[in-house]
C-alpha positions in Angstrom: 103.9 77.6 18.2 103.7 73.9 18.7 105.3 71.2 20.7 106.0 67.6 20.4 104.5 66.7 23.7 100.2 65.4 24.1 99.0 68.9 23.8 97.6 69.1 20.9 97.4 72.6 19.4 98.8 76.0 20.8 97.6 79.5 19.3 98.7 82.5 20.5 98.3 85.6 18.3 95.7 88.1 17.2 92.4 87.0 17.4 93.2 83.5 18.5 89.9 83.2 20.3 87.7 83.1 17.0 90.0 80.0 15.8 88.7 78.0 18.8 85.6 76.4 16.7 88.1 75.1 14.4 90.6 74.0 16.8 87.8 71.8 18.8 87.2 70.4 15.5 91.0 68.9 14.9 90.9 67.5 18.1 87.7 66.1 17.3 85.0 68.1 19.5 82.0 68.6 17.9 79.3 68.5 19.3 79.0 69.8 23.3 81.5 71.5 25.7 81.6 73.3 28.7 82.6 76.7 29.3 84.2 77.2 32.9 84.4 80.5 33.8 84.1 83.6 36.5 82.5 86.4 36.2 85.5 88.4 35.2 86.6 85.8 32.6 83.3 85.6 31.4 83.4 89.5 30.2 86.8 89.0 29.2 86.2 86.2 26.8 83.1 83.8 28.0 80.4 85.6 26.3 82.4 86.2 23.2 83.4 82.4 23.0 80.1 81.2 23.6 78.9 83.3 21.2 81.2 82.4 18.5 80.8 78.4 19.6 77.1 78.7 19.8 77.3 80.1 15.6 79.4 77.1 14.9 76.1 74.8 16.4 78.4 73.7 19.1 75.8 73.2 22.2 77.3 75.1 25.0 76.8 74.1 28.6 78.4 76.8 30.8 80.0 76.5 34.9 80.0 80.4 36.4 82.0 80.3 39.5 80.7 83.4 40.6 82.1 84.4 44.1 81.9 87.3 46.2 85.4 87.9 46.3 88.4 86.6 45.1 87.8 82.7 43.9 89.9 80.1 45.3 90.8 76.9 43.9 89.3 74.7 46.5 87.1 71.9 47.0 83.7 74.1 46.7 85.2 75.0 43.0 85.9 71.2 41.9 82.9 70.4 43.2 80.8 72.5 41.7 82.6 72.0 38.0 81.8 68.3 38.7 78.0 69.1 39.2 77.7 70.8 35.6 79.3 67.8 34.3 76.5 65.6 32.2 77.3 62.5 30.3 77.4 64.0 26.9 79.9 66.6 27.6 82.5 65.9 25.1 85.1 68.3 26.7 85.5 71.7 28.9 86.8 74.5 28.1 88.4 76.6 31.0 88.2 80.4 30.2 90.7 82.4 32.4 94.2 81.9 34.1 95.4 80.3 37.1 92.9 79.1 39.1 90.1 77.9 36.7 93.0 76.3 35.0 94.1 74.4 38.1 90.4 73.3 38.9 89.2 72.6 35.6 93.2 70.5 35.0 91.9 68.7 38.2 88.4 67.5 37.2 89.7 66.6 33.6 92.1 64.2 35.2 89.3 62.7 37.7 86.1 62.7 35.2 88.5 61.9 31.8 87.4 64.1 30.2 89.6 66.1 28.1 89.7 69.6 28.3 91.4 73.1 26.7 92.3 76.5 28.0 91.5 79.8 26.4 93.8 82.1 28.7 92.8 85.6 29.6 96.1 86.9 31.4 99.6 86.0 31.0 99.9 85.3 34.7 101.1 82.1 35.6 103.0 79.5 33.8 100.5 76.2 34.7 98.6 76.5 31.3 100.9 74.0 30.2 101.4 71.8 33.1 99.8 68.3 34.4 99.8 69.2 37.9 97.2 71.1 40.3 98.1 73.4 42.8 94.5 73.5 45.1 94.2 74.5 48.4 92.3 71.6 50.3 91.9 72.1 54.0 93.4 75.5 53.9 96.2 73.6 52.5 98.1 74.3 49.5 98.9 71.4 47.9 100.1 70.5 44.1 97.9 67.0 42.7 99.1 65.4 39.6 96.7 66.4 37.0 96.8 66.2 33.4 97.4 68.4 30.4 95.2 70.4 27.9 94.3 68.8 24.7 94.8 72.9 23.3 95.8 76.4 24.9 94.6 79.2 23.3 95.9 83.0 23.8 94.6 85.3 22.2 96.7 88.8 22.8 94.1 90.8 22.4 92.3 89.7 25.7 95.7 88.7 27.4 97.0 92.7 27.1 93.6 93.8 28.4 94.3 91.7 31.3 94.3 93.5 34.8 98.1 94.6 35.3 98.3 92.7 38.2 98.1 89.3 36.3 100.7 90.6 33.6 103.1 91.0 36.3 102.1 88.2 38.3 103.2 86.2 34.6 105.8 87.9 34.4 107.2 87.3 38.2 106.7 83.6 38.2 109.3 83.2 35.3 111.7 85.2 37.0 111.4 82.7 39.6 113.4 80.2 36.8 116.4 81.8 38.4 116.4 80.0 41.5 114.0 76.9 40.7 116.1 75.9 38.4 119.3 76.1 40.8 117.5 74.4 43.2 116.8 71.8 41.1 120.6 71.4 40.0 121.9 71.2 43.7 119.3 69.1 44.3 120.3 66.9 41.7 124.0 66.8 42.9 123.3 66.7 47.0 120.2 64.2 46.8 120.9 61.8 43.7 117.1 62.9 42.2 116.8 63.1 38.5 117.7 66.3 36.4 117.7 66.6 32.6 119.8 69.3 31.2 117.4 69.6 27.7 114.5 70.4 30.3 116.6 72.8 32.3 118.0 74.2 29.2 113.6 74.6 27.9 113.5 76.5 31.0 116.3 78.8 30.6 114.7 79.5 27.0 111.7 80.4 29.0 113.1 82.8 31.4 115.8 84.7 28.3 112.1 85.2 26.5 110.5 86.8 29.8 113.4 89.0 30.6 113.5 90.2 26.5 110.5 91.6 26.9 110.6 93.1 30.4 111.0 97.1 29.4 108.0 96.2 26.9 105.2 95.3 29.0 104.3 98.6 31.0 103.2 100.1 27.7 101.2 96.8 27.1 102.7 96.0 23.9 101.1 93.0 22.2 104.3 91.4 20.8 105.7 91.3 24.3 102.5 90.3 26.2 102.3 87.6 23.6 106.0 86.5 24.0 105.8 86.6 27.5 102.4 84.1 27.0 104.7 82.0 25.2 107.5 81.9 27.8 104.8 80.9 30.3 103.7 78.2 28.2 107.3 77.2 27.6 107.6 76.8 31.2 104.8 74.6 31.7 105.7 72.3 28.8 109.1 71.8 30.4 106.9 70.6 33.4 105.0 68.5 31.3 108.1 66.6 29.9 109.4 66.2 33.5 106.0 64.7 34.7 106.2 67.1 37.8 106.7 71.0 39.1 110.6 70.3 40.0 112.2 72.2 36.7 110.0 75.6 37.6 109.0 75.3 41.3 112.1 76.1 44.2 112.2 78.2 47.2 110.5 80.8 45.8 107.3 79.4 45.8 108.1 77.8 48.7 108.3 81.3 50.3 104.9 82.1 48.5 103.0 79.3 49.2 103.5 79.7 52.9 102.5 83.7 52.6 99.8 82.4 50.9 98.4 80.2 53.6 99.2 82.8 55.8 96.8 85.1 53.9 94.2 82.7 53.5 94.2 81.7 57.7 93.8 86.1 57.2 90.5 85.2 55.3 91.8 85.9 51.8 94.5 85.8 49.3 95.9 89.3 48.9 98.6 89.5 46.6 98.9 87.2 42.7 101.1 83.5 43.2 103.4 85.5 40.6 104.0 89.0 42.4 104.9 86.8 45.4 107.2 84.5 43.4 108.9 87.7 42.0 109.6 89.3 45.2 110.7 86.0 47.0 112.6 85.5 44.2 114.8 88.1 45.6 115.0 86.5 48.7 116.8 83.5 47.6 118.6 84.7 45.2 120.0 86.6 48.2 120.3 83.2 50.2 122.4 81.9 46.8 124.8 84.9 47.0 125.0 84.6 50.6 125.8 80.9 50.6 128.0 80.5 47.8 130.2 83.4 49.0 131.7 81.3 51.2 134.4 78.8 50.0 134.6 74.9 51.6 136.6 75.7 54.9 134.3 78.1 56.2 131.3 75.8 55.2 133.2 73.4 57.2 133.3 75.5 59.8 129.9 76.7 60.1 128.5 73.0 59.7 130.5 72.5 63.0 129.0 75.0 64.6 125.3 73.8 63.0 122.6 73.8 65.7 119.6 70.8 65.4 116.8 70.7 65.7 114.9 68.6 68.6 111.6 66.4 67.3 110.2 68.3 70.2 111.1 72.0 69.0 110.0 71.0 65.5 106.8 69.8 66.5 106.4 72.9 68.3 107.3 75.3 65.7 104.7 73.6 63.0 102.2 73.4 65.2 102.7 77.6 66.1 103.1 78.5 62.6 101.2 75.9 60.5 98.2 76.4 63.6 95.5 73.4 62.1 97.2 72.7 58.9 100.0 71.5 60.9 99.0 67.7 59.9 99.1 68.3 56.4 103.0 69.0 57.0 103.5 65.9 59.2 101.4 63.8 56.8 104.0 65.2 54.1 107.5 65.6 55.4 106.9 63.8 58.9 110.6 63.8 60.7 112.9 63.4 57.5 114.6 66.2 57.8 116.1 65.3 61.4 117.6 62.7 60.5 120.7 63.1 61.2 122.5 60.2 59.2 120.7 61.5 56.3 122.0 65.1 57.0 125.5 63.6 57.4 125.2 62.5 54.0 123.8 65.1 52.7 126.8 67.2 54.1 129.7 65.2 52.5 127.7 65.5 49.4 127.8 69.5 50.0 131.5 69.7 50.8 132.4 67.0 47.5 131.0 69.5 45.1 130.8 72.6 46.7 133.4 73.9 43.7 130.9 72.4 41.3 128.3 74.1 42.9 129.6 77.2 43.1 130.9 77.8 39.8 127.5 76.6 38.6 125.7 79.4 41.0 128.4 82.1 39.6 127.6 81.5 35.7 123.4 81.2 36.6 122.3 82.9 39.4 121.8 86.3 39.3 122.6 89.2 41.8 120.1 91.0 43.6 120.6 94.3 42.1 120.0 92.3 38.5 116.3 91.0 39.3 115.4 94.1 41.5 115.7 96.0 37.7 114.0 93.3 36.1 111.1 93.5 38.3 111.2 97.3 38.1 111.6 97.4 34.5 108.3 95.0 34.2 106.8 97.6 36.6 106.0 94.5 39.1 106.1 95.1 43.0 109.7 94.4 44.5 109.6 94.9 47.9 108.6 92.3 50.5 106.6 95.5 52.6 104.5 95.0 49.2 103.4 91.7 51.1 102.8 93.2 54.2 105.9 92.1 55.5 108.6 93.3 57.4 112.5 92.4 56.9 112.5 91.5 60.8 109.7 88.6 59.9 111.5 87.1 56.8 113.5 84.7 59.4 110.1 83.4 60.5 109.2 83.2 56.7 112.3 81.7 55.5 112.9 79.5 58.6 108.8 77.6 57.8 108.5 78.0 54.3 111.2 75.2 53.6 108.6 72.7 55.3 105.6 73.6 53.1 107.3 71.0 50.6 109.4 67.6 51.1 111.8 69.6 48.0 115.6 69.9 48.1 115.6 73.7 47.9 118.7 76.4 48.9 115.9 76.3 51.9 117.2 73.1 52.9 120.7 73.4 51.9 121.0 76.3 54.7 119.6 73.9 57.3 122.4 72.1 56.0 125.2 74.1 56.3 124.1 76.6 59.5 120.5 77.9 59.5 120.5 80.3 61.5 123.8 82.1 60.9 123.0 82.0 56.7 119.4 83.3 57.5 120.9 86.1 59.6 123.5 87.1 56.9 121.1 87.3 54.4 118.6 88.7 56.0 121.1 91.9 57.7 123.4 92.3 54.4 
């Protein structure tokens, strides 16, 4: 599997890992790297690649990120990748899955020095990416990154992976279903740039993941590496974009925030991709909801529309966001009350609300329909998974469209009539 984008090689079969020596050396590494790793990754596949490097006469430097419970891609972690870095390094090699991909991604794009991933769970769909999601401040942010000069999965180690990760992969492409519709109204309510080949990558993406979704429980290594491969699909369609918009909506949105509401908690309970899954759901729910109606009674109910004040805003991101509050200010400030720009927003709604609706009717799924994937896969469904209750989704729904500046069904609620769409959905 290859791609005519800057990575430059892919592997993902059998016994990929041992090809790595060979792979550094047609991308022109050879001489010394450095292994990043945790001290899970580094049973999974560290030891073993250092091993196999050091028998090449590579000279391997290695970065443990040991932690005493889950690690978190934060400042401390870039930092202390930064630290092992000497002069001589010729590249790094990040050994493990999300988060060692997004730190390692990060320094690679600050220190220019290239870097590759040898994956050890199909859990996220970033391998591919050029962007960063950290967590600076107790913020969750995404930083423009840059890519991997190789990714290697070998699905021997990726099927061994913890089942949590499989599903959390596994999850996150679901979440295509309503990234990608976001992005589409987006396009048509806010003027920003879509590409149809990209959208139509991601859709190849999400047909691989759900092919495979009755085939993962038994850990089949076909399916664990097609579902690698759908993953890595995903983040090349990123890649091409130059940004998160083709794979990123609401559903992350909606994680994100649980996320920083887990790390305020002291730690991050549940995968990004479980979360994505199970919010996937969710605004899938808020599509059916919404697009059930036809243009009078979203004329109606735009009428009816409540704003809100500078003052109740400020007071709701201040009680929810508590002292990461700024960060949202700093990022979306007031845009969203403006209420010329809502007005315009609002004719856009009501010109291709037929448009929209047939598109939603061909692409977005029912409930029912991604409840079974998710079941099928084996992954968590259920919000009470999260620790939440159905009463506390209108909190959750209501604050999660201000963790980004995106055009998301989020936003197109606020548009039409928050409140009553969030209480439709939520009740039905």
């Amino acid at each position: 599997m290859n791609d005519s984008t800057k990575i430059r090689e892919i592997e993902i079969c059998s016994g990929a890992l041992y090809d790595v020596p060979n792979i550094l050396n047609k991308v022109g590494i050879n001489s010394k790297v450095l292994i990043v790793c945790d001290k899970n990754t580094y049973k999974a596949a560290g030891l073993t690649l250092k091993n196999v490097l050091e028998h090449k006469k590579y000279d391997v430097q290695l970065c443990n990120l040991n932690r005493e419970g889950n690690l978190v891609p934060d400042e401390k972690a870039v930092g202390e990748v930064l630290i092992h870095l000497k002069d001589d390094i010729e590249a790094m090699i990040a050994v493990g899955a999300g988060t060692i991909n997004d730190v390692v991604k990060f320094v690679s794009s600050k220190s220019k020095i290239p870097y590759g991933i040898v994956a050890t769970a199909p859990s996220m769909d970033g391998y591919a990416s050029s962007v960063s999601p950290l967590i600076v401040n107790g913020f969750k942010r995404t930083y423009d990154a840059t890519y991997p000069i190789f990714i290697v999965g070998d699905t021997k180690i990726l099927k061994d992976a913890p089942y949590d990760m499989i599903t959390s992969g596994f999850g996150d492409i679901i979440g295509k279903f309503t990234s990608l519709a976001d992005w589409y109204i987006g396009s048509l309510i806010t003027g920003e740039d879509y590409s149809e080949e990209i959208a139509n990558d991601v859709k190849k993406s999400l047909a691989k993941c759900v092919n495979v979704s009755k085939s993962l429980k038994s850990k089949d290594e076909s399916a664990i590496g097609k579902l690698m491969e759908a993953l890595i699909l995903s983040g090349i369609s990123m890649l091409k974009f130059g940004n998160s918009r083709p794979a990123s909506g609401a559903e992350h949105h909606l994680s994100h925030f649980i996320e920083m509401r887990e790390l305020s908690n002291g730690e991050i309970r549940h995968s990004h991709g479980v979360k994505v899954g199970i919010m996937t759901k969710i605004a899938v729910k808020l599509y059916n909801t919404v697009f059930s109606f036809n243009k009078d009674d979203i004329i109606e109910m735009m009428k009816e529309r409540k704003s809100e004040s500078k003052e109740e805003f400020e007071f709701r991101i201040s009680k929810n966001f508590g002292n990461l509050s700024s960060e949202v200010f700093k990022d979306i400030g007031y845009y969203y009350l403006d209420e010329d720009k809502r007005k315009m927003r609002q004719e856009r709604i009501l010109g291709n609300w037929d448009t929209m609706k047939k598109w939603v009717s061909e692409n977005v799924p029912t409930v029912e329909y991604v409840d079974e994937l998710l079941n099928d896969a084996g992954a968590p469904s259920d919000v009470a998974y999260l620790d939440l209750k159905y009463d506390e989704l209108s909190d959750v729904l209501l604050n999660a469209k201000d963790v980004r500046k995106r055009y998301t069904i989020l936003r197109l609620a606020e548009d039409i009539n928050i409140d009553k769409i969030f209480d439709m959905a939520i009740k039905n």
